[in-house]
C-alpha positions in Angstrom: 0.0 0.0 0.0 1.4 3.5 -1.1 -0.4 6.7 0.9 -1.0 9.6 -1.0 2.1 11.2 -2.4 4.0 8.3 -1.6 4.8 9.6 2.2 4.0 6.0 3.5 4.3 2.3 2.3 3.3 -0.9 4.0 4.9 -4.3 3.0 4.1 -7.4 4.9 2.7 -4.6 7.9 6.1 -3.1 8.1 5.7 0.8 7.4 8.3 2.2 5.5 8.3 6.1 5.5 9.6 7.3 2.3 9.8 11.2 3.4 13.2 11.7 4.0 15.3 8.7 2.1 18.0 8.6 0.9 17.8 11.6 -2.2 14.6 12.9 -0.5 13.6 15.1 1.3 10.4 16.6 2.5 9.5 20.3 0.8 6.4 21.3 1.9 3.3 18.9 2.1 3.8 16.1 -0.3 7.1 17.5 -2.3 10.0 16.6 -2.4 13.3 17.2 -3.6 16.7 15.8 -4.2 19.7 16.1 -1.6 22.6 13.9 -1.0 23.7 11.8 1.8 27.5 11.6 2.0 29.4 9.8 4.1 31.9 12.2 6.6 35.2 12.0 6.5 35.4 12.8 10.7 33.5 12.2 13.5 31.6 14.8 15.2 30.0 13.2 18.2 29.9 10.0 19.9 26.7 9.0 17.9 27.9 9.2 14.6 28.3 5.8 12.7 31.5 4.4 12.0 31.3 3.0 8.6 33.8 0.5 6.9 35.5 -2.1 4.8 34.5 -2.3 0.8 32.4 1.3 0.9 31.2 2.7 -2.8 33.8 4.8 -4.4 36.6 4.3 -2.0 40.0 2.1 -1.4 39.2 -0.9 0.9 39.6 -0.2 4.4 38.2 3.3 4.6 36.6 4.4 7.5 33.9 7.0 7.3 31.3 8.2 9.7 27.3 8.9 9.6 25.5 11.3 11.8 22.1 10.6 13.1 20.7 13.3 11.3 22.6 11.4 8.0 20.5 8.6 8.7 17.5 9.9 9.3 17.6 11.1 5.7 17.4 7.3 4.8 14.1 5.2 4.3 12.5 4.8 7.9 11.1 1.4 8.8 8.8 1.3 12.0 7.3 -1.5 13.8 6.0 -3.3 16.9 8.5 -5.4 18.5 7.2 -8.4 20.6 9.8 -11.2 20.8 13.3 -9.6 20.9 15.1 -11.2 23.7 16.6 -7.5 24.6 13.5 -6.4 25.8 11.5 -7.2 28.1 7.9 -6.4 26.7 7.0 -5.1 23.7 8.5 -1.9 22.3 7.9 0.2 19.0 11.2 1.2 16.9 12.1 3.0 13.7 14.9 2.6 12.0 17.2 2.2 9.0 17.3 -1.2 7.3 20.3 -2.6 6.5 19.6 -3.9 3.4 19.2 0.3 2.8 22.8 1.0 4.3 24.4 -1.5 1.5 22.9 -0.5 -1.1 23.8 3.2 -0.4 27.2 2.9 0.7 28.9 -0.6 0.2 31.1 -1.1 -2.8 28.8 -4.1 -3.8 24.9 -4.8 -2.3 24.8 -7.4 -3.3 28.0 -9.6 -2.3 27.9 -7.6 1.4 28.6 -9.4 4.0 27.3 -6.5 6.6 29.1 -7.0 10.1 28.0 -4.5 12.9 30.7 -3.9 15.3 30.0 -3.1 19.1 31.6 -1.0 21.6 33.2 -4.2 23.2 33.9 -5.6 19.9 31.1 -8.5 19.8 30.1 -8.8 16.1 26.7 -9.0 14.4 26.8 -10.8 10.9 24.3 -10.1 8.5 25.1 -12.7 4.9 22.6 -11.7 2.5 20.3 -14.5 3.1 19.9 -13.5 6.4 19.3 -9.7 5.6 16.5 -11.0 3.0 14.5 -14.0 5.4 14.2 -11.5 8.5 14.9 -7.6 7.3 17.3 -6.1 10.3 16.8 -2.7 11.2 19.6 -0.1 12.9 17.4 1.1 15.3 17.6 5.0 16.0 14.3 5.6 17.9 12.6 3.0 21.1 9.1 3.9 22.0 10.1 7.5 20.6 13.2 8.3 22.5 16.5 8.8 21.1 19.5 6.6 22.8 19.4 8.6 25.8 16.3 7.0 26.7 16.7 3.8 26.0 15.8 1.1 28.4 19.0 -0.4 29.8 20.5 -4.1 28.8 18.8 -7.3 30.5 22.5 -8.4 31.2 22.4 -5.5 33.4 22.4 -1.7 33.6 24.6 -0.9 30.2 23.5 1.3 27.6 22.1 -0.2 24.7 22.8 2.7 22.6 24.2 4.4 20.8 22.7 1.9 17.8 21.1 -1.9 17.9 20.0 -4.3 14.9 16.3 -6.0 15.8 14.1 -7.4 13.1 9.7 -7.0 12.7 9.6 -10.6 13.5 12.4 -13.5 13.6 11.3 -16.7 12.7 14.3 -19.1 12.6 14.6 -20.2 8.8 16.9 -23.2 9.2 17.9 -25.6 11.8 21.4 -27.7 12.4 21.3 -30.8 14.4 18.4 -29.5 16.8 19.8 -26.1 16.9 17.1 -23.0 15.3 18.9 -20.4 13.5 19.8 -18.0 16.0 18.6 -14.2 15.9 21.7 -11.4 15.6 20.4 -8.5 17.8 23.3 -6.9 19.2 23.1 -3.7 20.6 26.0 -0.9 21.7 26.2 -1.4 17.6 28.9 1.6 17.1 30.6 0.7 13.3 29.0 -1.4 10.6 31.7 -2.9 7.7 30.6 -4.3 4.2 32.6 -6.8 3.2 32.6 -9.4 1.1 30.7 -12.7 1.7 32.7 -14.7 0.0 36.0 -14.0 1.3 35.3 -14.0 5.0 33.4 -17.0 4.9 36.5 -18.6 2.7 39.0 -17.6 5.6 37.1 -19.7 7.7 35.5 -22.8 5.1 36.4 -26.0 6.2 38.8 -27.7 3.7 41.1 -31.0 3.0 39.5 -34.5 2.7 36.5 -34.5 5.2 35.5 -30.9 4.6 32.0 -32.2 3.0 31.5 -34.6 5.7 28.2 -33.8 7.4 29.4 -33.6 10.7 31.8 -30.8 9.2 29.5 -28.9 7.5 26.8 -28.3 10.3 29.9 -27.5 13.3 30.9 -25.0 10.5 27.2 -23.7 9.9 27.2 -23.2 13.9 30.8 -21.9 14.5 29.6 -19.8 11.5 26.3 -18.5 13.2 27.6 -18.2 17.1 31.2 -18.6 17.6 31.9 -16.1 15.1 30.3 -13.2 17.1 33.2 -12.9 19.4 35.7 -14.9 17.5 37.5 -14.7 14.0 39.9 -15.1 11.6 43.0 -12.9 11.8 41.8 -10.1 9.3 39.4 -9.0 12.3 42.1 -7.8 14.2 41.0 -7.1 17.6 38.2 -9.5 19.3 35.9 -9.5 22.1 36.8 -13.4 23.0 40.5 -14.2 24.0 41.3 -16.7 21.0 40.8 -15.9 17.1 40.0 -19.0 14.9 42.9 -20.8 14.8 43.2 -20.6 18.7 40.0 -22.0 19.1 41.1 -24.9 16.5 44.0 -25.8 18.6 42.0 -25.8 21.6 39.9 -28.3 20.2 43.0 -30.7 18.8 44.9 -29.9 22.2 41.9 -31.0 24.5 39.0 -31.8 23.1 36.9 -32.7 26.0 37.7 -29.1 27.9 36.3 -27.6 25.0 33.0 -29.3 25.0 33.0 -29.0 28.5 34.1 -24.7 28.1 31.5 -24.5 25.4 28.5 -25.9 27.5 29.5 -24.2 30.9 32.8 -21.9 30.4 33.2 -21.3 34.3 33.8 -25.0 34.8 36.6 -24.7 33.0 37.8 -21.1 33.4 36.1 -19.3 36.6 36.7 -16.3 35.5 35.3 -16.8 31.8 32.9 -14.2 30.4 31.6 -15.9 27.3 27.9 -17.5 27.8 27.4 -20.4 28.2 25.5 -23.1 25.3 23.7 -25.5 28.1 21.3 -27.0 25.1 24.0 -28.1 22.6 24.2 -31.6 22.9 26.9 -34.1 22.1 25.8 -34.5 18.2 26.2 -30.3 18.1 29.9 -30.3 20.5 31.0 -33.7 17.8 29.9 -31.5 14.7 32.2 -28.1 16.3 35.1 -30.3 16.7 34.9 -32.0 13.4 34.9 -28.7 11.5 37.5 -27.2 13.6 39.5 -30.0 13.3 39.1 -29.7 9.5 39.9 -26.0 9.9 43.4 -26.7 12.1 44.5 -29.4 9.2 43.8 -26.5 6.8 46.0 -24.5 8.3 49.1 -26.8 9.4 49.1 -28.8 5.9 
């Protein structure tokens, strides 16, 4: 449904409000005209949007920044949310989607791999499949209010601000041994990267003689969905979690039965340990992890 002069569009019940996009703007009632929405070359405040990796136009690697204001001159999205585990009851939020954000300002739409980067480095990955079964939004407004007032984290009293991905409804569209796709809604989002699919997932691709073993495939299809949130290959640089890919590879060759015992319950291993614990993975899900990191470690010593 379009309202008249095109200020409003419903699809699937998800408003999208067209005043204001990207090349848009509002000129009186019902006109619009063109402006531009370029990314910064400096930050200006704490709530600007770090922006990286392949960006449109520039050499890899660039870092530019988007105010608030710069995104609000994108294609709003609005909805109801009801089942986001960061919340505790049902909240309305508006937002930019991020299938938006690509096709704006990543070198390639539609090969992005979009990873949103948070404050403590935990990592959000959006492969396009993902970004077109559940439709995340970077949420700008909660109930109305800006970051400021924002209701504070479940984990505890943090800020969720100053940006956080959620999604008009999550329904899990594939599951591994037992295990539903898992919903990415991490907030303190500060920097989103487009990069490309392909390559970060091929850093990490099981290979050698068992890599199409089943087993293999679904502990890289999880490793893929969870571990890699706080974890990675080198090319991330700095992570939230202590050991980057191949650390967690040799971990499983060194002493595989600490690992399944970290992953299920971390403080029985490590008391001071910060990373959740995965109480519901069974012992077909902890075989399948080690397989494909096994497969990974043989990658990388043969």
């Amino acid at each position: 449904m379009v309202a008249a002069g095109g200020a409003l569009v419903v699809f699937g019940g998800v408003k999208v409000h067209a005043v204001g996009s990207v090349g848009l703007t509002r000129m009186g009632r019902g006109v619009r005209a063109r402006v531009e929405v370029s990314l910064r070359e400096k930050r200006g405040s704490a709530l600007d949007l770090e922006v990286g990796g392949d960006l449109a136009g520039l050499p890899a690697g660039s870092v530019r920044y988007l105010t608030r204001e710069d995104l609000e001159a994108l294609p709003q999205a609005s909805y109801a949310v009801e089942e986001d585990a960061n919340f505790s009851g049902t909240v309305h939020v508006r937002g930019v989607e991020l299938a938006t954000l690509a096709r704006e300002f990543a070198a390639s739409s539609e090969k992005a791999l979009i990873v949103a980067v948070c404050a403590d480095l935990y990592r959000g990955h959006y492969p396009q499949g993902y970004v077109q079964a559940h439709r995340p939004l970077l949420v700008l407004e909660i109930n109305g209010e800006a970051p400021a007032g924002w209701p504070k984290s479940r984990e505890g009293s943090a800020a969720m601000g100053p940006y956080l991905i959620s999604h008009p409804h999550f329904t899990p569209s594939f599951k591994t041994l037992g295990n539903d796709e898992e919903a990415q809604i991490p907030w303190g989002v500060v920097r989103l990267e487009f990069r490309d699919e392909e390559a970060v997932f091929g850093q990490i691709a099981p290979r050698g003689a068992k890599a199409d073993d089943a087993a293999v495939q679904a502990g890289y299809r999880i490793a893929r969905e969870n571990c890699l949130r706080c974890h990675g290959p080198s090319s991330y640089g700095r992570l939230k979690g202590q050991l980057n890919w191949a650390g967690i590879a040799f971990f499983v060759d060194a002493s595989p039965k600490e690992f399944a015992a970290y992953v299920r319950n971390p403080k029985s291993v490590v008391k001071t340990a910060e990373m959740p614990g995965n109480p519901k993975y069974d012992e077909a899900i902890l075989q399948a992890l080690m397989a494909y990191f096994r497969a990974f470690f043989a990658k990388k010593t043969s």
